[in-house]
Each structure stands twice: as structure tokens, then as C-alpha cells.
C-alpha positions as CSV (number, residue, x, y, z in Angstrom):
1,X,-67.4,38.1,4.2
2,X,-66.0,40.2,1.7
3,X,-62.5,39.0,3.0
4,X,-63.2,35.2,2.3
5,X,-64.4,36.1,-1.2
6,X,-60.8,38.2,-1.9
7,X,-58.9,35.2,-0.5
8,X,-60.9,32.9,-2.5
9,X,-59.9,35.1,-5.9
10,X,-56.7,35.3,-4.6
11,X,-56.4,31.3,-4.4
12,X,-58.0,30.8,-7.1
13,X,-55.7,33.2,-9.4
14,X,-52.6,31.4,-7.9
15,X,-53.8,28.0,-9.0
16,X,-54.2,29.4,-12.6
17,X,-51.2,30.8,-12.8
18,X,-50.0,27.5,-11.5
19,X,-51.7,25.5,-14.2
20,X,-50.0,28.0,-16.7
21,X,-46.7,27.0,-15.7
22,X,-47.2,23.2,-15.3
23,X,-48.9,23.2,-18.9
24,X,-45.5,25.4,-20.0
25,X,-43.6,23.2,-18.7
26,X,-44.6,20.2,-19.8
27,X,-44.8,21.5,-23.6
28,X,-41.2,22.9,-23.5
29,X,-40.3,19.1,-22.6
30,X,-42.5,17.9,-25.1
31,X,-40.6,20.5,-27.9
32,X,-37.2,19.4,-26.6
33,X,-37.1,16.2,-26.3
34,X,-35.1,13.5,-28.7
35,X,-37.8,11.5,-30.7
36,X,-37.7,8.0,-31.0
37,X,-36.7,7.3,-35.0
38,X,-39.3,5.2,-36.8
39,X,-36.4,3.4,-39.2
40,X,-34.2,2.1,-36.3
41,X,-36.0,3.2,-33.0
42,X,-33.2,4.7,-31.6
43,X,-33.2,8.5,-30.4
44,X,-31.7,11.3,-32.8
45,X,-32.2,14.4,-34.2
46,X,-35.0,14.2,-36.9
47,X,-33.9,14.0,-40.2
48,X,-31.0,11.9,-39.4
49,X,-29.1,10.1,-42.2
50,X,-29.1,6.4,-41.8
51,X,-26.2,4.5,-43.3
């Protein structure tokens, strides 16, 4: 029994640390990603002059 429960931590550890790097992931891609411009909608830096 006390081998099921150590596999069971063990899984459930790995799917943490999983979630961790899904949740990274997806917020470097949300950091780095071009925004969509409000003035003209196109995608640009922010703060982009418009002529």
C-alpha cells in the first residue's frame, strides 16, 4: 500500500510541475506577443508613432 501512495505523490507532483510550465508558457506568449493597435488595428510595438 505504501507503494501506491508514493506513486500517487510522485504523479501527482509531476502534473504540478507540469501545470507550472504550461501556465509559464502561456504567459511568456502572452508578454511577447505584438498587440493589436487600437488607432489602426494593425500589429506594432506599443507606442508606435502614427503618421
Amino acid at each position: 500500500m505504501t507503494v501506491i501512495y508514493a506513486l500517487l505523490a510522485l504523479a501527482l507532483g509531476m502534473a504540478a510541475g507540469l501545470v507550472v510550465i504550461v501556465i509559464d508558457e502561456f504567459r511568456w506568449e502572452a508578454r511577447n506577443r505584438l498587440p493589436r493597435c487600437t488607432t489602426c488595428g494593425e500589429l506594432h510595438r506599443r507606442h508606435a508613432a502614427h503618421r
